[in-house]
N, C-alpha and C positions, 0 to 999 in steps of 0.2 A: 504494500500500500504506500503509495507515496501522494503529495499534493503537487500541482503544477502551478508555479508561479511564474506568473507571466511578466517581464519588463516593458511596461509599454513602450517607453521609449526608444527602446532597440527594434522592439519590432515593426514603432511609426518609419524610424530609419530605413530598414533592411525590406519592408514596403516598396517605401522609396526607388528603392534604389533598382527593388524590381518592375516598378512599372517604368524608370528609367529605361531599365535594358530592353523591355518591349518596347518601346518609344523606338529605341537605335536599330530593333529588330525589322521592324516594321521598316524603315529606309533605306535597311542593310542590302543590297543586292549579292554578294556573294554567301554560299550556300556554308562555306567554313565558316564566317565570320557569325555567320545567323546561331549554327549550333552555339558558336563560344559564346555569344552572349547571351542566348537560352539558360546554357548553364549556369552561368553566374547569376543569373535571375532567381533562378531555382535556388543556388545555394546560400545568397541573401536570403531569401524568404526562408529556406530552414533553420539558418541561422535566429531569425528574430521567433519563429516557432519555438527557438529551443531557449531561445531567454540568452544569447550570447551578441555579443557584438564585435568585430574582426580585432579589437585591442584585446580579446578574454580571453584571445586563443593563447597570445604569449604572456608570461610571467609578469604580475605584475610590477610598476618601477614603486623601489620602498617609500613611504611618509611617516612619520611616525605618529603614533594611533594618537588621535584626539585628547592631548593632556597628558599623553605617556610620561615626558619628561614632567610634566607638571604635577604631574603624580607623586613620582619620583621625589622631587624635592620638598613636596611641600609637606609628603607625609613623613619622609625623613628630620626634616626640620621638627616639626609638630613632635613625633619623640624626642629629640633632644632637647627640646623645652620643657615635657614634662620629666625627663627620665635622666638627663642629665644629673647625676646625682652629687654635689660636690656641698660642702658645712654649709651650714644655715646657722646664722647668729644664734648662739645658744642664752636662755634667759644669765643672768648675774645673779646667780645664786654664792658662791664662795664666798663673795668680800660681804654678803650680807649676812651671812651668819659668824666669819672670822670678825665683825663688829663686835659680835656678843660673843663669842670666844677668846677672843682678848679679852677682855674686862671678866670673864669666869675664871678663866687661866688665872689671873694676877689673885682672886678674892677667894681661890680655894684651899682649905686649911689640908696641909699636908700629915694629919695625925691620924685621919681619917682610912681607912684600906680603898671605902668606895672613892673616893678623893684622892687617892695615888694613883689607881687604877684609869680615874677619869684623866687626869694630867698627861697621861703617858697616851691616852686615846686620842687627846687632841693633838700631842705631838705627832703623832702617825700620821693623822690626817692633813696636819700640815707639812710633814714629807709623800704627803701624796699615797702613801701606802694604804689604801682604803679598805683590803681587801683583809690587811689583819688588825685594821682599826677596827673590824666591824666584827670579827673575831672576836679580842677581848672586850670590847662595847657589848656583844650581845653576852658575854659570859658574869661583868659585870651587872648588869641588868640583874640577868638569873638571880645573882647573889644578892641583890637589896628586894626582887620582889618577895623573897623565901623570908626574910626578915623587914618586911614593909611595916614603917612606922609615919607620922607624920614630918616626922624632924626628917626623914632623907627622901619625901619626894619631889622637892626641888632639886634633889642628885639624881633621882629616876629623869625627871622628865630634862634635867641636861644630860646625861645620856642617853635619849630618844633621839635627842636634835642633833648628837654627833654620830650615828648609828643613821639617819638623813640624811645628813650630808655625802656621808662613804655611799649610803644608795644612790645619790643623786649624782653622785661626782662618776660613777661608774655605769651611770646608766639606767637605771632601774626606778624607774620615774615614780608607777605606781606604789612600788613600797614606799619610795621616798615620802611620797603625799599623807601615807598611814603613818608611819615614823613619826612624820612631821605634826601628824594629827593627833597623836598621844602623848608626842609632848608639849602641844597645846595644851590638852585637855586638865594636864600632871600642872603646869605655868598656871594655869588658870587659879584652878585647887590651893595652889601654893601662894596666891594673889604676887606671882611676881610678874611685873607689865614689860621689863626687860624681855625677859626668858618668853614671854607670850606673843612680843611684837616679833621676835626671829623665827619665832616656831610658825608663826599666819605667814609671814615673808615666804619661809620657807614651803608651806602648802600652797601658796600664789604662783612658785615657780616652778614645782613638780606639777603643776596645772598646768601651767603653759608649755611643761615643756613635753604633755600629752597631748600638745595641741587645744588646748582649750582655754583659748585666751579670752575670752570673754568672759571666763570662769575667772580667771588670775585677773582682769584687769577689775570685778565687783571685790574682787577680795583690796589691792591696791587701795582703791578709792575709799575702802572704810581705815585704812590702816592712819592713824595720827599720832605721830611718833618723830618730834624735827633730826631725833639721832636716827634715822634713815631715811631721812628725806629724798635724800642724789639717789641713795640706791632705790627708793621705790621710784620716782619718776625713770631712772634708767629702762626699769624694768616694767613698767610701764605702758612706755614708748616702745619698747620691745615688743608686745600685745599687740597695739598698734599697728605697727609694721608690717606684725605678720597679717592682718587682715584689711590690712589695703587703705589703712584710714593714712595716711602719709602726713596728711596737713596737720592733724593731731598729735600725732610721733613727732615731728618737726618743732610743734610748741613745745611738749613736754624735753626734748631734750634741748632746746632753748634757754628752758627753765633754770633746768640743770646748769648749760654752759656760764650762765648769770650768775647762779650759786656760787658754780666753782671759781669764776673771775673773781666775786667780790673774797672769798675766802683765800686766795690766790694759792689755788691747788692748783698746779700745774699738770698731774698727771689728769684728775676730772675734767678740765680742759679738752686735753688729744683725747681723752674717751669720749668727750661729746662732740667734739668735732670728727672722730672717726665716724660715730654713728649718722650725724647729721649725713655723712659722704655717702652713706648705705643708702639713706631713702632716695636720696639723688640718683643714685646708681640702679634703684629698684624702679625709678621714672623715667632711665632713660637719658638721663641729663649728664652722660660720662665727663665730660671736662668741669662740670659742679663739682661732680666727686671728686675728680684728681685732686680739684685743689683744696678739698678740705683735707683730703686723706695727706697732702702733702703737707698742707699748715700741722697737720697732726705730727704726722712722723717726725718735723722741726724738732717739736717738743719733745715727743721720748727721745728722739736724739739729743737734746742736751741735757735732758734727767741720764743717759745712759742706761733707758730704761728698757732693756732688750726683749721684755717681753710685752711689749705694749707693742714696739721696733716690728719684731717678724709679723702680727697679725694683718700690721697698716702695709707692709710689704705684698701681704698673702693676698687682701684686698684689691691693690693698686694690678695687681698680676690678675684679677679677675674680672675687673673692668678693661683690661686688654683683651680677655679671654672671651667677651664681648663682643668686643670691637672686630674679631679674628686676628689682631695682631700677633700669633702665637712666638713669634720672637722674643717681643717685649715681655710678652708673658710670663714664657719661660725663663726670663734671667730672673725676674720679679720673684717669682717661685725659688729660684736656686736662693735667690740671695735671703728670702727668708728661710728655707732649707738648712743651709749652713751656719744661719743664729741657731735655727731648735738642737741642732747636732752641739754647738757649743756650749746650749744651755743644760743639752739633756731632757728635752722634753720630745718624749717619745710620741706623745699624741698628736703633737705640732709636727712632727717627724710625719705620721703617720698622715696626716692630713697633705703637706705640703709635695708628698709624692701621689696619691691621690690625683692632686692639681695637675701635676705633671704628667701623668697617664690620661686625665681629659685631655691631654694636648695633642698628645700620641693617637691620641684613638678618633681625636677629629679630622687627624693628617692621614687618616688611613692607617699610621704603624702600629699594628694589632698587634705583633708579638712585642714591641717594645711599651706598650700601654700595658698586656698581660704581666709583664716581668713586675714593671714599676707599682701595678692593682697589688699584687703577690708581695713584693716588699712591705707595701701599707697596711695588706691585710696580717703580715706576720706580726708587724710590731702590736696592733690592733687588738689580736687574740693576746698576745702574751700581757697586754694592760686589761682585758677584759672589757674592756669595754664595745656591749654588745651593737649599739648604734651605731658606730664607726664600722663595725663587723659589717654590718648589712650592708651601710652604706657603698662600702668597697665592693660587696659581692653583687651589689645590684650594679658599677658598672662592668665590672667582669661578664654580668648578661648581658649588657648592650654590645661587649664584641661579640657576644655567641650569637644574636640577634641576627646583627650586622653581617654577621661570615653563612646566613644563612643555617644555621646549629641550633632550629629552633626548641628542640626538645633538653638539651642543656640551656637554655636561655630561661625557659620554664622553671626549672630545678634550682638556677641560684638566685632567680624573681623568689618565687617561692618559698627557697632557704629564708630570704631577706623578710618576706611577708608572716614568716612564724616570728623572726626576733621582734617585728617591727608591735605584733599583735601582742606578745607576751610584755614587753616592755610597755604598752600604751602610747606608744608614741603615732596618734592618729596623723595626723598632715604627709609623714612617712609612708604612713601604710596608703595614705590615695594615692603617692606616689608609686606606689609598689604597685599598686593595684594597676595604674595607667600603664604602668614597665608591660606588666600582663597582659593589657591589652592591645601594645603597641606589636608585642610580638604574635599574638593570631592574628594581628590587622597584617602583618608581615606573611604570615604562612594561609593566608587569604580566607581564613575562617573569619570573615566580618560578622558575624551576629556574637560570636561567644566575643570578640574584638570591641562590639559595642556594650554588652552586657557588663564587663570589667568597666571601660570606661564611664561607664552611666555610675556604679557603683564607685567608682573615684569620684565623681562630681559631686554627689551626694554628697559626700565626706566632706567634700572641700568647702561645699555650699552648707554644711551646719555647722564647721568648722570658723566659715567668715572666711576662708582662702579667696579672694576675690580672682586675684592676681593666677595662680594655678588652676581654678576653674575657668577660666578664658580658655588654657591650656589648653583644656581636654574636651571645653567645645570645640574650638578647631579639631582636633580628632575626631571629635564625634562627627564633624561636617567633613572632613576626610572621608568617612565612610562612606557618607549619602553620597558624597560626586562619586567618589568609584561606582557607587550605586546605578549612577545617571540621575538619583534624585537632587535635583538642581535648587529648586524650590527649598526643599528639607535643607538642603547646603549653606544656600543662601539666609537662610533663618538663623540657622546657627552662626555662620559666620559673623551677621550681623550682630546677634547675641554679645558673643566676642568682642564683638569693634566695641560695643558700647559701654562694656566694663571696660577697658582697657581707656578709653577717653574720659569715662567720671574717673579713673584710678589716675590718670592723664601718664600714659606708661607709654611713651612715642613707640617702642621695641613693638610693642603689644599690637597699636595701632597700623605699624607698616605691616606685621604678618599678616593682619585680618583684612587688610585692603589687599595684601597677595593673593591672598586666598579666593576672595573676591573674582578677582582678576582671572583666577584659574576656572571659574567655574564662566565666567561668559567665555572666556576663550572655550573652553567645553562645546558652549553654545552659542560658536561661532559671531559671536557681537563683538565682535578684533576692536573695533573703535572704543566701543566699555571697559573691554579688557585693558587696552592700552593706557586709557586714563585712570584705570584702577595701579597699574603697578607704574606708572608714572609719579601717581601718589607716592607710594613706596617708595621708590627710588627716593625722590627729595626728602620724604626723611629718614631715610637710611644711608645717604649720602650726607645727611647736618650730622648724623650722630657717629657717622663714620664707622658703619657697622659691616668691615668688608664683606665678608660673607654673605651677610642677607643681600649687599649690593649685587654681586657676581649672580646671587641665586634668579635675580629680580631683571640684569642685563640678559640674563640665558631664556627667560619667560619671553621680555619683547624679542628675544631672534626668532624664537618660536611663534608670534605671532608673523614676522617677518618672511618667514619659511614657506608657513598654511596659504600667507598669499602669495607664496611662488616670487617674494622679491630677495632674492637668491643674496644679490649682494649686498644688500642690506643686513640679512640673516646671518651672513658670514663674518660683516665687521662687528656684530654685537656679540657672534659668539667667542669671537677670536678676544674678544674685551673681557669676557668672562672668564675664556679657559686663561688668559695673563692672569689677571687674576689671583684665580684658582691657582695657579702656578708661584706665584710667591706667597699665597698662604701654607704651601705646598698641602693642598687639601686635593689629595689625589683622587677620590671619588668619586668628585666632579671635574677633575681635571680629563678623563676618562667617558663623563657623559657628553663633555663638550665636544670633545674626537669622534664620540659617536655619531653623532650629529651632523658636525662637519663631509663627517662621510658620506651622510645619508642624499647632502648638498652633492658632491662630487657624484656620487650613482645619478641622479636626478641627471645630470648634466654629461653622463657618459664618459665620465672622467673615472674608469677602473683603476688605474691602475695606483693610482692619487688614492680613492675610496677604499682598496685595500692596504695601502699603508696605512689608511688614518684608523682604518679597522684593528690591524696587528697592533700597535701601539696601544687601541683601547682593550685590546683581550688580556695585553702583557700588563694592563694595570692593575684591572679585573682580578688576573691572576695570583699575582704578589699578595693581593687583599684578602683572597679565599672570597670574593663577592658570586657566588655559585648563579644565582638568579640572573646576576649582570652575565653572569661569563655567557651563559645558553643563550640569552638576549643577542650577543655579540657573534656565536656561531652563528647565530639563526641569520643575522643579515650576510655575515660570508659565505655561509650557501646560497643566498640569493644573488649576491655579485657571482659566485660563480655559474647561478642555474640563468644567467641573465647573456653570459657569455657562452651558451650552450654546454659549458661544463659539466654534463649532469651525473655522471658517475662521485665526481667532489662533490656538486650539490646535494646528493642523496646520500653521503656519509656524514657529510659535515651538520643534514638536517637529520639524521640517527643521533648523532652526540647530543643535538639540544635536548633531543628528543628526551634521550635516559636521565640528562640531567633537571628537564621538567617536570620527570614523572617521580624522582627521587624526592626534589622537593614537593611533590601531591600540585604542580600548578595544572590544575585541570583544564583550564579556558584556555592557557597555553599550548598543553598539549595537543587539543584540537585544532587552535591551528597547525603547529607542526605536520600532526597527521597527515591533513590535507597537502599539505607541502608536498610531505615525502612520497604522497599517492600521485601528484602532478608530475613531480620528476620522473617517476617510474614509468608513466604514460609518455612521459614526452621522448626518454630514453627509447625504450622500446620502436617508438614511430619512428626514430630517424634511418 
């Protein structure tokens, strides 16, 4: 059973063309001429019967599929927005309870066993050894609850809050908040306001730092106490931050820098003007930040205060890392690198190679991002600290993702998404969740692709993530264009635009005009299109965001392409692959080639189209990019089934073949199929 579809249009042609020949029959006087043009009558009109037209008979010349490349980048960009996993400001919890740990320290009578015990607790904690503070913390505990009198539960409930702090400094957010919550309860009983205002400080920032900063910031606002005054505004504006209120973060730590001017604290200074550089930097405003992160850095460099020194470093390297400067980046990173190594801080260690492995793995260098992931996560595991843990292994799945490995990509999302659930650390886990879904969105299961996603949004959105559920609605509008649903696309995308312009996040605002762009280019409204990533451009060129530039000159070639204005298409893409070439972001240095080529076959220029092909396979190759590489056979067997080659055409279309069916691409495979069935026909006929 099959159905006939008929082309009209071939068949009005191939009509044509037969009642032409009877036209020339009928005036024909020789008796040869009259056959041959019979015949050709006839075999017009079979032709339009059969739904073909005389270009169907030979191999089509390649285009590439409507948005392919737009596909391509936007849906890869859209994961490394949400998944890109690199420190998030952590609340200020230490120096706010080492406020009231000072002043217990000095006022503790050492005649005491629970009061030796406690001293020697908090000296741990302040060599950072948490892990056997919390040891003897919980074994002194044991010993005063078994003898619980009134006279020692103000020793109980101070070592609740030093038993908190070792949770919290290690990770362990949820315990922290309960810790933190009994020795409230113990402060209260004991009517000391000291011991009570550290103990609530401290349940405000094991809340936030479960992501629940709306929770931490009702707790802040009741707290009135002027001996923590800096530190609750700090942390605060921290709340803030993470939920998108930027204008309010920016007064609170205002407040703060006023504070600390009139008290002429130097180091509260560079800590508010670092912070101040963060919302900047979270808006988009990269040269804002430089120069507060720079007036910062002034300061700890002349306190000599190295550890205030590598954070403004680590910062300044990640407003590069922005920008795709990854040069500047990476010296930024080293040269914070080599403070933590001098200092000895292993977690600063652990993070600052981290950085450096995002760098690696945005340039393509997989095994040299793996090695540098693997260092960070050794140190990581040996401090225990299980946050960092995940962090790290979540981007170790964006190269398994990336190389195609998507069932280990699965496994260390996952790993990540058990530590992120057990610790409570929700804003992590929507991230984990979207890692999830960016990888079915990648091995082209879209419905389980959107169902993770949808469940990341959620998070984000009772979380108050303003700023990361933008994210993951471009993701979700991701889907729908692959879909063809345009409409649904355009909805969300818009979504997007519109939190990222009240958050006023320019970054925010040029992707979602990209995105835009991609979906009329879709549907062929090249003039919409154009004025959409035109937008982009201009402000992705003010904020000097190479990458997203290069991503945004490759879209207008592509519109340049669709309308066959060849050279036009060529000098924008040749703008993009430079580019790509000094970012040395070979991923797309490689789609650009592609492309290029596609131009050269259009134009009958073989032999041009297959160098610029080899070059793209040898990229491909190095990368372990398995989906690109098949991609990349599939059109060298078309250059060669184009040059009647069809023995190479029909091996070189077997190779995509195994390799589409390896990774399950199904829509791929069918065509291939077809391919390799055409060759075979045409093979045979010769």
């Amino acid at each position: 059973m099959f159905t006939l579809r008929v082309p009209w249009k071939n068949l009005a042609a191939c009509v044509c063309c037969f009642v032409i020949a009877a036209c020339l029959f009928y005036y024909q006087q020789s008796a040869f001429l009259q056959t041959m043009i019979s015949l050709l009558g006839l075999f017009a009109l079979i032709l339009g019967l059969l739904g073909l037209s005389l270009g169907d008979v030979l191999p089509k010349r390649p285009r590439p599929s409507r948005g392919n490349r737009s596909d391509e980048i936007i849906v890869k960009r859209s994961y490394r927005e949400g998944q890109l996993e690199r420190e998030e400001l952590r609340y200020v919890g230490q120096k706010a309870i080492d406020k009231y740990v000072d002043g217990m320290s000095k006022s503790l009578r050492p005649e005491t066993i629970s009061n030796v015990e406690l001293t020697r607790v908090v000296e741990l904690i302040r060599q950072d050894k948490y892990d056997q503070a919390e040891v003897e913390a919980r074994q002194a505990t044991e010993a005063i609850e078994r003898s619980r009198t009134t006279q020692n539960t103000l020793e109980l409930g101070q070592l609740y809050l030093v038993r908190g702090d070792a949770a919290f400094n290690t990770g362990r957010f949820v315990e922290a908040e309960q810790l933190y919550g009994m020795s409230l309860e113990l402060a209260r009983e004991a009517k000391d306001e000291s011991l009570s205002t550290a103990a609530y400080v401290g349940v405000g920032i094991a809340k936030g730092s479960q992501g629940d900063d709306l929770g931490a910031l009702r707790i802040f606002d009741r707290i009135q106490n002027a001996t923590y005054t800096i530190v609750i505004l700090r942390n605060k504006a921290m709340a803030l931050l993470h939920v998108g209120r930027y204008d309010e973060a920016a007064e609170a730590y205002d407040q703060n820098l006023k504070i600390s001017r009139k008290l002429r604290d130097q180091d509260g200074i560079a800590v508010s003007l670092h912070q101040l550089g963060v919302i900047e930097q979270a808006k988009g405003n990269y040269d804002e930040a430089k120069r507060l992160y720079n007036e910062s850095l002034t300061i700890e460099r002349k306190l000599g205060n190295w550890s205030g020194i590598a954070p403004t470093l680590n910062q300044l390297g990640l407003v590069e890392l922005d920008r795709g400067n990854y040069d500047s980046a990476k010296e930024l990173f080293r040269q914070s690198l080599e403070i933590q190594r001098r200092t000895g801080d292993q977690l600063g260690i652990a993070l600052c190679l981290n950085n450096l492995g995002i760098i690696e793995m945005n340039r393509g260098n997989y095994d040299t991002a793996t090695e540098l992931y693997h260092q960070a996560l050794e140190i990581a595991s040996k401090s225990g600290d299980q946050k960092r843990i995940a962090m790290i292994t979540g981007n170790l799945g964006i190269i398994a993702r990336e190389t195609g490995n998507y069932d280990e990509a699965r496994r260390l999302f996952n790993q990540g998404r058990g530590i992120y659930e057990k610790l409570g650390s929700r804003p992590e886990l929507a991230i984990c969740l979207n890692n999830l879904g960016a990888v079915e969105h990648a091995a082209g299961n879209s419905d389980e692709a959107s169902r993770l996603y949808q469940l990341s949004l959620n998070l984000l959105r009772q979380l108050g993530y303003h700023s990361k559920a933008a994210n993951t609605l471009r993701n979700l509008g991701d889907i729908a264009s692959n879909r063809g649903d345009w409409n649904e696309a355009v909805r969300l995308y818009n979504e997007s635009l519109q939190i990222s312009e009240k958050l006023q996040d320019q970054s925010g605002i040029a992707r979602s005009l990209h995105s835009l762009g991609i979906v009329e280019q879709h549907r062929e409204n090249y003039d919409e299109a154009k004025r959409l990533y035109d937008q982009s451009l201009q402000i992705r060129l003010k904020l000097g965001e190479q990458l997203g530039i290069a991503h945004t000159l490759h879209q207008l070639a592509n519109i340049e392409y669709f309308r066959r204005n060849y050279d036009d298409a060529k000098r924008l893409y040749k703008q993009s692959l430079d580019l790509n070439q000094k970012l040395g972001n070979q991923s797309d240095v490689a789609s650009s080639l592609n492309q290029l080529a596609r131009i050269e076959l259009e134009n009958d220029h073989y032999g041009e189209a297959k160098k610029l092909l080899d070059q793209c396979l040898e990229i491909y190759g190095k990368l372990g990019k398995q989906l690109e590489i098949a991609g990349t056979i599939s059109l060298l067997a078309l250059l060669a089934e184009v040059q009647h080659d069809f023995d190479v055409a029909a091996k070189l279309y077997q190779e995509a073949y195994e390799i589409f069916r390896k990774l399950g691409e199904k829509s791929k495979l069918e065509i291939v199929s077809e391919s390799i069935e055409r060759v075979r026909r045409q093979s045979s006929g010769r």
